[in-house]
C-alpha positions in Angstrom: -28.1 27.5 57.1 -29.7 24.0 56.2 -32.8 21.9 55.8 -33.1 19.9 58.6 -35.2 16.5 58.7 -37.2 15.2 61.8 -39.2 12.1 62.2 -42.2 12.4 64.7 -44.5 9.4 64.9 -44.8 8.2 61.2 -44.7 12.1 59.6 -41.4 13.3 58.7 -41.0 17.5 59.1 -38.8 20.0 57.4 -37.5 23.0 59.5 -35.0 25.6 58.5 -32.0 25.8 60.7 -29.5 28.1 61.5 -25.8 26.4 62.2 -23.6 28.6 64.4 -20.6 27.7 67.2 -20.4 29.5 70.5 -17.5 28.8 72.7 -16.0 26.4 70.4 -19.0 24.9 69.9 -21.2 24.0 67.5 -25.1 25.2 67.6 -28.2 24.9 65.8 -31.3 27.0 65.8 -34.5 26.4 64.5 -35.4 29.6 62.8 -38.8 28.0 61.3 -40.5 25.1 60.2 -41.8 24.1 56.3 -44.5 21.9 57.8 -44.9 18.0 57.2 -43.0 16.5 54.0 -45.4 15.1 52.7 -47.7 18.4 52.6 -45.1 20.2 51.5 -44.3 17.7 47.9 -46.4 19.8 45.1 -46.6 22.7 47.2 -47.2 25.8 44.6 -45.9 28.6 47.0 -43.0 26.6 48.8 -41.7 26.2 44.9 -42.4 30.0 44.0 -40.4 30.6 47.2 -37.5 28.2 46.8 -37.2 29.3 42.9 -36.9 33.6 44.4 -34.4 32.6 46.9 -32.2 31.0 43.9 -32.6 34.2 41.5 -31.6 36.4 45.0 -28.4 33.9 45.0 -27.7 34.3 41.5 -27.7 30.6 41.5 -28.8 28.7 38.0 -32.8 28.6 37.6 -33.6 24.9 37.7 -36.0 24.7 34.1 -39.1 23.1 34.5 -39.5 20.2 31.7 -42.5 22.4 30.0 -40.0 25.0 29.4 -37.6 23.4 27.5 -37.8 23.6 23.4 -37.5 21.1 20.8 -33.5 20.6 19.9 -31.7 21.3 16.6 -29.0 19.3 15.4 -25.7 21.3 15.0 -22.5 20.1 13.8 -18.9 21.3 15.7 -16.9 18.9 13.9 -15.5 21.0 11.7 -13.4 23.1 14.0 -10.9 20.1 13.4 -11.0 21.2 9.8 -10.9 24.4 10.6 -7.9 24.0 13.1 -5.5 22.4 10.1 -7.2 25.4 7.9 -5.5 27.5 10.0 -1.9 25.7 10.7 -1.7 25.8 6.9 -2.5 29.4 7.2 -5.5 29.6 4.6 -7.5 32.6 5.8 -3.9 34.5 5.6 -3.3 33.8 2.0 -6.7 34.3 0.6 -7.2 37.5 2.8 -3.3 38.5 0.5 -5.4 37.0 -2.5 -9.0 39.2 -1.5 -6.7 42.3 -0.9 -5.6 42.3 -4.7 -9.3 42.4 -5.5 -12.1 44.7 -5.3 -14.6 42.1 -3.6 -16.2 43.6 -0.3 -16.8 40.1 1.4 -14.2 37.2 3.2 -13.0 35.5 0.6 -11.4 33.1 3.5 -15.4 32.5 5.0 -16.9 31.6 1.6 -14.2 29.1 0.3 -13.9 27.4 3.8 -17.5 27.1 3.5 -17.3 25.0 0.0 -14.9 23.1 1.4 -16.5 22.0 4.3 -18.8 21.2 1.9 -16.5 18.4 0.2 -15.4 16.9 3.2 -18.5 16.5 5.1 -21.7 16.5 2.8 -20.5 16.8 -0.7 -22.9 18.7 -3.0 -23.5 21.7 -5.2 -22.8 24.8 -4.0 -26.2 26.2 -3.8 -26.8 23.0 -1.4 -23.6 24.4 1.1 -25.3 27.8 0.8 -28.6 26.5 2.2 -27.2 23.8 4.6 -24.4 26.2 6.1 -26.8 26.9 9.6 -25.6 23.3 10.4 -22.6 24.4 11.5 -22.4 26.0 14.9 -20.4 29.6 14.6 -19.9 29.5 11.0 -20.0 32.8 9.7 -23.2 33.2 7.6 -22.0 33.3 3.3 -24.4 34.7 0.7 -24.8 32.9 -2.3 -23.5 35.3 -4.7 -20.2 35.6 -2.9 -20.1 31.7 -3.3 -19.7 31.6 -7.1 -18.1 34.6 -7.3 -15.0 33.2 -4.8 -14.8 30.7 -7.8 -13.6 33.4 -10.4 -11.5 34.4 -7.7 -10.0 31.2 -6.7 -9.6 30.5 -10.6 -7.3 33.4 -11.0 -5.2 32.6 -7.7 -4.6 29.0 -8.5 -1.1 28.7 -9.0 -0.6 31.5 -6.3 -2.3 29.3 -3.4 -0.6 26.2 -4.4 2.8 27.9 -3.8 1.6 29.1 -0.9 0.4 25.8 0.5 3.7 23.6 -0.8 5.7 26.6 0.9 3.8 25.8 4.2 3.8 21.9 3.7 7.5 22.3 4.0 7.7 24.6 7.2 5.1 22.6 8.8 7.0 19.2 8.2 10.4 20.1 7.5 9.8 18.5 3.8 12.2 17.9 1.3 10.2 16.8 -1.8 12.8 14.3 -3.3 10.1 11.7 -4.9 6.3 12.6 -6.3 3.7 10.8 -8.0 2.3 12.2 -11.4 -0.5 10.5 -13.1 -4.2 11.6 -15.1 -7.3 10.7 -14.7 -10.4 12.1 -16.4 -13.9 13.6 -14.4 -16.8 13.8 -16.8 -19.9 16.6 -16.6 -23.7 15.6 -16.8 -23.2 17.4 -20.4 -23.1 17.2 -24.1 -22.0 20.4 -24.7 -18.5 21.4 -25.4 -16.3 24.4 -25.1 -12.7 25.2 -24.9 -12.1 23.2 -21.3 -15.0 20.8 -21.5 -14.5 18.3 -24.4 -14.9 14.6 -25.5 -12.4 12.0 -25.0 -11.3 8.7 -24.1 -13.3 8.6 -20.6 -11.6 6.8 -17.7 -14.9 6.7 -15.8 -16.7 4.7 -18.5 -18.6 7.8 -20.0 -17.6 7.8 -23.4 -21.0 10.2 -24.1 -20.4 12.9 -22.0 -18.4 16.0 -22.0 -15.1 15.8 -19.6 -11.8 17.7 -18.7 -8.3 15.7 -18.1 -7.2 16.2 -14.3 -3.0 16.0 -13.8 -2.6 15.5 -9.9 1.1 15.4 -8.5 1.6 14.3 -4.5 4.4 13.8 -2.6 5.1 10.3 -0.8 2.8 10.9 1.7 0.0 10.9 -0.4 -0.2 15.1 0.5 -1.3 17.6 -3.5 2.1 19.1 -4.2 0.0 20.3 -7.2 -2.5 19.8 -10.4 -3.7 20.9 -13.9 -6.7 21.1 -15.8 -6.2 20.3 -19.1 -9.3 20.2 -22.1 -11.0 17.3 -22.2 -9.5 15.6 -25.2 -5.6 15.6 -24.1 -3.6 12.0 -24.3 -2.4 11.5 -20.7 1.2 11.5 -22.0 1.1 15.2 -23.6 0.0 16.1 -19.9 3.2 15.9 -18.1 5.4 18.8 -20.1 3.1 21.3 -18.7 3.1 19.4 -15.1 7.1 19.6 -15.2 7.0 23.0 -16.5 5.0 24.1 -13.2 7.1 21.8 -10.9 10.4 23.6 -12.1 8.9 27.5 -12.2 6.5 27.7 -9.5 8.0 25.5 -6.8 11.8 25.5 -7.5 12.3 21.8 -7.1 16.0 21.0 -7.8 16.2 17.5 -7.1 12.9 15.4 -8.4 12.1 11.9 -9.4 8.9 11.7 -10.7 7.1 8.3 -10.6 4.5 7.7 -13.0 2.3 4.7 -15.0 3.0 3.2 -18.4 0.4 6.1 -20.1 2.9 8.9 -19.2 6.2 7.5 -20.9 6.5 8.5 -24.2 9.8 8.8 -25.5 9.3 13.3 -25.6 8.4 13.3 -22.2 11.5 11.3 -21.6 13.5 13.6 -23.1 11.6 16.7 -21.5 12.5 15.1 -18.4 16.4 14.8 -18.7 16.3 18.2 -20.2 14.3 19.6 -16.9 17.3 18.3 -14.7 15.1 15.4 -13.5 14.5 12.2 -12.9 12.2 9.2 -13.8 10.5 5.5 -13.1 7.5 4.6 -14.9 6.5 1.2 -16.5 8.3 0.0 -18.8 5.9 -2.0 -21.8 8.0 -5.5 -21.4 6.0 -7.3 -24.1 6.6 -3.9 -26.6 10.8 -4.2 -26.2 12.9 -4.7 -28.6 13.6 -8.8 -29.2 17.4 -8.4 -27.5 15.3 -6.8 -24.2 12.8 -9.8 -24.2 15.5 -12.4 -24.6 17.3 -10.9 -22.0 14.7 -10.8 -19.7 13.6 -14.0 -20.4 17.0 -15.5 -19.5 17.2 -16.1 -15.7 20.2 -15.0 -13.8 17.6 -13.3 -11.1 18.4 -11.5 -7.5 16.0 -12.2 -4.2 14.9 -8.6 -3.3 15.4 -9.0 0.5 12.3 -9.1 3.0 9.6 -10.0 -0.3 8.8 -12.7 -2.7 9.9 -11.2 -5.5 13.1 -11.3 -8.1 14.8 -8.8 -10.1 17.2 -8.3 -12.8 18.7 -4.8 -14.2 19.4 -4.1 -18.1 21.0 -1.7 -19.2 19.1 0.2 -22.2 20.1 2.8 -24.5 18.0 4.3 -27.2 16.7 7.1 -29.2 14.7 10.0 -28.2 12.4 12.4 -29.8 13.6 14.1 -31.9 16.2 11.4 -32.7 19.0 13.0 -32.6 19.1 12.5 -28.6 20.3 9.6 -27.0 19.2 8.4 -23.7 20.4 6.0 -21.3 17.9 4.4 -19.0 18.5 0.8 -16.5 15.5 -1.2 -16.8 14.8 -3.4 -13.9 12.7 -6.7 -14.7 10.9 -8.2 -11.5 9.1 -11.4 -11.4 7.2 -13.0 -8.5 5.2 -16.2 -8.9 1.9 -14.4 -6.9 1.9 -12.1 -10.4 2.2 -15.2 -12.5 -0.5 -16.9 -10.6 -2.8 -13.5 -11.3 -1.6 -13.2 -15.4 -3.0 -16.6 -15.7 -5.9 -16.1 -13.9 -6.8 -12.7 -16.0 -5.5 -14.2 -19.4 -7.3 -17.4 -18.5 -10.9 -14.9 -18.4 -9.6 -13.3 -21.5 -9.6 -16.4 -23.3 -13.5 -17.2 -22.4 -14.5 -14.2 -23.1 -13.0 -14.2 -26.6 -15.0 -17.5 -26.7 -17.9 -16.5 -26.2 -17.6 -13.6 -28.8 -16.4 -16.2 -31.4 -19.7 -17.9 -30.8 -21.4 -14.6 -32.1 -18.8 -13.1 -34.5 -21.3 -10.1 -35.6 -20.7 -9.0 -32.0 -16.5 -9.0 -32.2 -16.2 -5.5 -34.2 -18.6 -3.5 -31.9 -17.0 -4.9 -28.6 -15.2 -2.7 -26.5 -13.7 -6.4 -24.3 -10.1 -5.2 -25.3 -8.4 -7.8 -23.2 -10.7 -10.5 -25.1 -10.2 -9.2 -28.4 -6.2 -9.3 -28.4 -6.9 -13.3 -28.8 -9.1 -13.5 -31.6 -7.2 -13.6 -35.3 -8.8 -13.0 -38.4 -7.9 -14.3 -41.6 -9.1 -11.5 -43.8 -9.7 -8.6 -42.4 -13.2 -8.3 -40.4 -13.9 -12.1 -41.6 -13.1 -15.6 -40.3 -12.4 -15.1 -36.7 -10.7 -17.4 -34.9 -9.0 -17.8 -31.5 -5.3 -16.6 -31.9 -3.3 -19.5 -30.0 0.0 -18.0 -31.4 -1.5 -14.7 -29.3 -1.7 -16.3 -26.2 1.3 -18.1 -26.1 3.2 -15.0 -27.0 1.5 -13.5 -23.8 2.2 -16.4 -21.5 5.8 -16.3 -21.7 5.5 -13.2 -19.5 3.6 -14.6 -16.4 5.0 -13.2 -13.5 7.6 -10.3 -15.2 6.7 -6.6 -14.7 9.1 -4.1 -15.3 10.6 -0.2 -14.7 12.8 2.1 -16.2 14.8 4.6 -14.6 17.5 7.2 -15.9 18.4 7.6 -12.0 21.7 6.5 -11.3 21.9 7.0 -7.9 19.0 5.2 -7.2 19.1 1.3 -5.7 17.0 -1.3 -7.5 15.3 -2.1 -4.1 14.1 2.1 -3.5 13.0 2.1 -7.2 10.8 -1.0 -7.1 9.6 0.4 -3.5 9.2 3.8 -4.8 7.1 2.5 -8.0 4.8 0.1 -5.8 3.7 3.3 -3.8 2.4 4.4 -7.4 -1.0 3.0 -5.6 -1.2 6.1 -3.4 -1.9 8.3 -6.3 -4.8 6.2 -7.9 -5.5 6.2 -3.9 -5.8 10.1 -4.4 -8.2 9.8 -7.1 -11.0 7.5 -6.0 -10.6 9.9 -2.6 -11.8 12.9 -4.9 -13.9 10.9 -6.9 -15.7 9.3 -4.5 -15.4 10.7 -0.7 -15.1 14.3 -1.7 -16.9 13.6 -4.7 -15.1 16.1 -7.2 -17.9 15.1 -9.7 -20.6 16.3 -10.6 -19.4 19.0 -11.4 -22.1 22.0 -10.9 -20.7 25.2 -12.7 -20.1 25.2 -16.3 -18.1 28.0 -17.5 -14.6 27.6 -17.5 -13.2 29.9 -14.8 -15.7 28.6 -12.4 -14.7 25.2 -13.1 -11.5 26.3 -12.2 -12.3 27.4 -9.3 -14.0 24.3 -8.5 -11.2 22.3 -8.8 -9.4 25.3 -6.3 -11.7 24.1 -3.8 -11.3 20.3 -4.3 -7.8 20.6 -3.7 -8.1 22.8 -0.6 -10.7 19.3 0.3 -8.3 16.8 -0.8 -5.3 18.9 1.4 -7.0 19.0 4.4 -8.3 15.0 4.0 -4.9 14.1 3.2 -3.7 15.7 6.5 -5.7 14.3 8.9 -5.0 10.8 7.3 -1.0 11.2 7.9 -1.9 12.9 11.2 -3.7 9.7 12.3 -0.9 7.2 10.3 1.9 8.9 12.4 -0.1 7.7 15.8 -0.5 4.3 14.0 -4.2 5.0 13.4 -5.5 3.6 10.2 -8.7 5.0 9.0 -10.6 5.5 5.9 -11.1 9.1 4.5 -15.0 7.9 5.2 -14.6 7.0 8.5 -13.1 10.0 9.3 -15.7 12.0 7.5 -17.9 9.8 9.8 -16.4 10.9 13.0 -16.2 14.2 12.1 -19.8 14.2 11.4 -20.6 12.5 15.1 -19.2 15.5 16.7 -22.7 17.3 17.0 -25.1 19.4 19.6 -28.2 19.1 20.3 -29.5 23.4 20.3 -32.2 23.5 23.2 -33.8 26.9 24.7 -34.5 26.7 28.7 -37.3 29.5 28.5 -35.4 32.3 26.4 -31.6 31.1 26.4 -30.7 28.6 24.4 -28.0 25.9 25.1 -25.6 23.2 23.8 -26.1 20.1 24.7 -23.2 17.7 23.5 -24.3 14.2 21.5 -22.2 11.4 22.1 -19.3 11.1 19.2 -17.5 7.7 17.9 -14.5 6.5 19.5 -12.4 7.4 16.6 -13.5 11.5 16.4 -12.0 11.2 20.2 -9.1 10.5 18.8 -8.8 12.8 15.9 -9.6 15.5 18.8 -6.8 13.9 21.0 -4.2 13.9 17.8 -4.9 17.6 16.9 -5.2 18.8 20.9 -8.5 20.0 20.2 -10.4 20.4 23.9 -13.6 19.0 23.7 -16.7 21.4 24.8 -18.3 20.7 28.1 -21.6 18.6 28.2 -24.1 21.4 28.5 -22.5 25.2 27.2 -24.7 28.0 27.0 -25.4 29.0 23.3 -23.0 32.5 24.2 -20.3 31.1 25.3 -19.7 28.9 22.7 -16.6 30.1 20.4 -14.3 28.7 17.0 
């Protein structure tokens, strides 16, 4: 059965005709006509008719325009998140972690909620309580069981990282052989102290306010092996016992060189490190050594590092550790590289005027914090008689272009340790990611085990960012943690109801969340889904 158009003089008609074949052939028969076309257009009761026949066919109801509501904006991103949540197997090990507790709620819902939280719209936690409708098929969190996941969390720390580095290495077939160490410091919008929260030196440039001291370990690819919270006034160096301590214990890590900044290599943790069975390269202070070191490195007899514009020379180094009757044995390798010597100039060079300019205003030179200015300005007694130290500078500019290492590895070529070293970078990488993108600060719980647990969650963030960044790098995909974090965010629908059922309209995403759903072999919903059908 069909509509079937005629043309008589300059009217066109509609008749409804009956296809059928007798004898091998093919028939038609008018079985009524709709009347003239152009009566028909606007017709009330040919629509009231057409619409019954369609709900008698159990075909779709074609919505009128007036029936459709006014659309809500929901987010389905974060099924990419919550697909890598899963492959790490995160709602299995905080359901082990719940089942130890008396709490009545999913511990799993409420901590994948704050996460989220980090890596899409970072804010406080009463913000992800309020906001969490955004995400379509979430399941709803109360508030309470928010902060109390934290004291949960905070307990199960060292528990979940274990967990995770367990499934980092079935997932990738991992062998940890080098990680990163290094500190960094994330201040509170407080004045007030307590036994975690303190005052000290301030990385951030917030001298005034209370902070703790963050110790992050990651392996080469930039992935948390793990971290520790340490009170706000701890030197970075006395960090790293503790670090090693939890590396040996918790993860059973048998072969380990740990990479590390100038702040970290005191001569105890040195020795702390030998004694753990590992290894070492950090920074070694060139312009600190010991005169025979300096002249030594000072005396030419350099090696081209194949493929870069740099030279190197080894030195063997014994000395004294702490306590002294330990002796240690350590190579140092001295690089130089005429790009560096250009950039020593340069930043000795803006040293120099700035000392200048404080010489010009000697009341100021006590109370200034310019510390790479300062180092040039003598005094001839005490606080008095400033003057610019030319002896100071000279001293410095013998060293233009050297940097140097220290390793007690052996085994280790010159070319893997300076490689190894230069990738130092990922971890100060690592912390502008927390800091900034999933914005670990401010911090908005105060009391020490919620704080904790704060920082439970912003490693859960930084694990899950870190992972869709190598994902991405192994498919030769460079992309910023807030690009990503963009993408993600441009995976939305548009919530409409057609009378009383409500639908899913799909909003056109970026190029690169595409991809991200390509990489992960995420399917991609269809255009229009009804609201029911819709599933994590």
């Amino acid at each position: 059965m069909f509509i079937k158009m005629t043309k008589s003089g300059k009217y066109e008609y509609c008749q409804v005709v009956h296809s059928y074949k007798e004898d091998g052939v093919t028939r038609h028969k008018v079985l009524f006509g709709l009347g003239r076309l152009d009566k028909i257009k606007n017709d009330t009761s040919i629509q009231s008719f057409a619409k019954k026949l369609l709900e008698l066919s159990g075909a779709p109801t074609i919505a009128s325009l007036d029936n459709i509501s006014e659309s809500e904006i929901l987010n389905w991103g974060h099924i990419v998140y919550k697909k890598i949540w899963e492959e790490f197997g995160l709602d299995a090990i905080l359901s082990r972690i719940a089942s130890k507790t008396k709490i009545g709620y999913c511990l799993g819902s409420a901590s994948f909620l704050m996460t989220l939280n980090h890596l899409l719209c970072p804010s406080s936690k009463l913000a992800a309580y309020n906001g969490q409708n955004k995400y379509m098929g979430l399941k709803e969190t109360d508030l309470h069981q928010i902060y109390r996941s934290l004291d949960v969390l905070a307990d199960a720390k060292e528990e979940i990282e274990a967990e995770i580095f367990e499934a980092n290495k079935s997932l990738f077939n991992m062998e940890v052989d080098v990680v990163f160490y290094d500190v960094t410091t994330i201040s509170f919008c407080s004045e007030r102290s307590d036994d975690l929260k303190d005052f000290g030196f301030s990385k951030d440039g917030k001298p005034n306010k209370v902070q703790v001291v963050l110790g992050l370990v990651i392996d080469c690819y930039g992935r948390p092996v793990g971290y520790e919270i340490f009170s706000g006034n701890t030197f970075d160096a006395k960090t790293l016992p503790s670090a090693l301590e939890s590396l040996k214990r918790r993860f059973g890590i048998r072969k380990l060189i740990i990479v590390a900044d100038k702040g970290i290599s005191s001569k105890i943790n040195l020795k702390e490190i030998e004694d753990a069975g590992y290894s070492y390269i950090f920074a070694y202070r060139l312009k600190q050594a010991s005169e025979a070191i300096k002249t030594a490195a000072l005396a030419g007899g350099y090696i081209d590092l194949e493929g870069q514009f740099l030279k190197y020379k080894v030195i063997d180094n014994a000395f004294k550790s702490v306590p002294k009757e330990h002796d240690l044995v350590q190579k140092i390798i001295i690089t130089y590289s005429d790009a560096r010597a250009r950039k020593d100039k340069m930043d000795r060079d803006r040293a120099i005027e700035k000392a200048k300019e404080l010489l010009k205003s000697p009341s100021k030179i006590k109370a200034s914090n310019k510390r790479g200015a300062k180092k040039y300005i003598g005094a001839e007694d005490s606080d008095v008689n400033y003057f610019l130290n030319e002896d100071a500078i000279n001293s410095d500019a013998r060293f233009d272009g050297y940097y140097a290492i220290a390793t007690n590895e052996v085994s280790i070529s010159c070319e893997d340790a300076i490689n190894a070293y230069h990738n130092l970078w990922k971890i100060e990488d690592s912390f502008r990611l927390m800091k900034s993108t999933l914005e670990v600060r401010p911090v908005f719980v105060w009391t020490p085990k919620r704080i904790k647990g704060h920082f439970v969650i912003c490693f859960l963030a930084f694990l899950l960012a870190r992972h869709i960044e190598y994902k991405l790098a192994k498919n030769n995909i460079s992309a910023s943690a807030e690009k990503i974090r963009q993408a993600i965010n441009s995976l939305q629908f548009a919530k409409i109801n057609i009378g009383t059922k409500p639908y899913l309209v799909k909003t056109q995403a970026n190029e690169l969340a595409h991809k991200i759903l390509r990489i992960l072999k995420i399917a991609s919903p269809k255009n229009v889904t009804a609201a029911e059908d819709f599933s994590l």
